[in-house]
C-alpha positions in Angstrom: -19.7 1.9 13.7 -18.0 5.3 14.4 -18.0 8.1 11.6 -15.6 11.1 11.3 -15.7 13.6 8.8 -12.8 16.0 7.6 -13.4 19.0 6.0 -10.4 19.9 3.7 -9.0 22.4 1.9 -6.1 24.0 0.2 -4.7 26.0 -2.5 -6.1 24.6 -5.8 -7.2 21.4 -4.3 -8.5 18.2 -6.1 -9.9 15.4 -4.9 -8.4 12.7 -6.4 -4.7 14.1 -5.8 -5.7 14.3 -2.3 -7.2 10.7 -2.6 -4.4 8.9 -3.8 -2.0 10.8 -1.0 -4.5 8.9 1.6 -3.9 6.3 -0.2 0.0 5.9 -0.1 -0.1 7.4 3.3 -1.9 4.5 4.5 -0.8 1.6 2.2 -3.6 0.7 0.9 -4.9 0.5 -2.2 -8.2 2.8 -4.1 -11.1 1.1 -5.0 -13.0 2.6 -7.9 -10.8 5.8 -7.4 -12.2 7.4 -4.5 -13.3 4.3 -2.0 -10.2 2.7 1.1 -11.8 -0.5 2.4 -10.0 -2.7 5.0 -10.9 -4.7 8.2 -10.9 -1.2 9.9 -12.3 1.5 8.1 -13.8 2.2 5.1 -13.0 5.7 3.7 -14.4 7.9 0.8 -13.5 10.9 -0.6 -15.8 13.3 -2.1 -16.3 16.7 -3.6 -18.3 18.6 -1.0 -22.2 19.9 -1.9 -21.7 23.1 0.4 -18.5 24.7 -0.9 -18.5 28.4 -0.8 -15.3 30.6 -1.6 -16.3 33.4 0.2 -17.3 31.7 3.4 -14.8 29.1 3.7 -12.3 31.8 3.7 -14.4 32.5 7.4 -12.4 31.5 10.6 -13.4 29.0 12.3 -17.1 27.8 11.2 -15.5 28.6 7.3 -14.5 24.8 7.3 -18.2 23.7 6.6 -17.8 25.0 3.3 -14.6 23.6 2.7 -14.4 21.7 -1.0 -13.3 18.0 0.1 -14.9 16.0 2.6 -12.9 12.7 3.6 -15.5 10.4 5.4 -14.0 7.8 7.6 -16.6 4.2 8.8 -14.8 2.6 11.6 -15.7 -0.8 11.9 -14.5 -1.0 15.2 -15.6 0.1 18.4 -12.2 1.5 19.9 -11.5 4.9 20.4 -7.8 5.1 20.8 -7.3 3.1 17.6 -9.6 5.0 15.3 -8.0 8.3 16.7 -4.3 7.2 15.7 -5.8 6.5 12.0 -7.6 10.1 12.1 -4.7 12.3 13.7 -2.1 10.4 11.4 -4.4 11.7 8.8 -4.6 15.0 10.2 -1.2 15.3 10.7 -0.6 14.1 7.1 -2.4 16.9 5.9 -1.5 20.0 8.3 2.0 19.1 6.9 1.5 19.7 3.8 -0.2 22.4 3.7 -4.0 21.9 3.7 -6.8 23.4 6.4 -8.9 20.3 7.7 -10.9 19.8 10.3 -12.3 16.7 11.7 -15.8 16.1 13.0 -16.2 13.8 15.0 -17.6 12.4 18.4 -14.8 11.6 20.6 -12.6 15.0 19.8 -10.8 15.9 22.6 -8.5 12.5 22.1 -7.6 14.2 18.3 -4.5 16.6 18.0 -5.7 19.9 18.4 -8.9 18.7 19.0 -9.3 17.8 15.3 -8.6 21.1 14.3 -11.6 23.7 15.3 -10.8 27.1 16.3 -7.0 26.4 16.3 -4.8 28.8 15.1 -1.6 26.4 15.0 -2.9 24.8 11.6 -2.8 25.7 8.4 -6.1 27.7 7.7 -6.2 29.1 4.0 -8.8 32.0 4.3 -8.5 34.7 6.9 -8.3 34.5 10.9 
């Protein structure tokens, strides 16, 4: 199995809003209102047990105390596939608004390398 986590943030953000965006984004539907399962991946959406104001406000290493993690279990083994799933994610979420950063072993094939040290996302502390 891969694993990718993104760290996410934004003004007044909630989990469950941000859940049930995933949700419509990718078509699928919740599963005990925070769990995606499919033949793919299996995603959860959680409330983060780091989360600190002050230091996710921190550019770039403030993401670790962002307040939502969204963790992503690929069931497959391909690369390319997973990374469409997390950059259409990423994407999703850079639009509107939110700082997230992904984690994640294979990096350099996400859109701005999933997001660390770039300044072309949105980022909602200082830089």
């Amino acid at each position: 199995m891969m694993f990718c986590r993104i760290y996410t943030n934004g003004n007044k953000i909630k989990r469950q809003f941000v859940f049930f965006q995933l949700c419509d984004l990718l078509k699928e539907k919740p599963i005990d209102n925070n769990y995606i399962e499919n033949d793919i991946f299996d995603i959860s959406i959680s409330d983060s047990d780091e989360i600190d104001i002050e230091k996710s406000n921190e550019f770039p290493d403030g993401f670790l105390y962002f307040p939502v993690n969204i963790e992503i279990d690929f069931k497959l083994q391909n690369e390319q596939e997973a990374a469409f799933i997390i950059n259409k994610i990423l994407y999703f979420l850079w639009n509107n608004g939110y700082s997230a950063i992904a984690s994640w072993k294979f990096e350099e094939l996400l859109v701005e390398k999933g997001g660390y040290k770039s300044k072309n996302i949105p980022w909602t502390g200082k830089r």
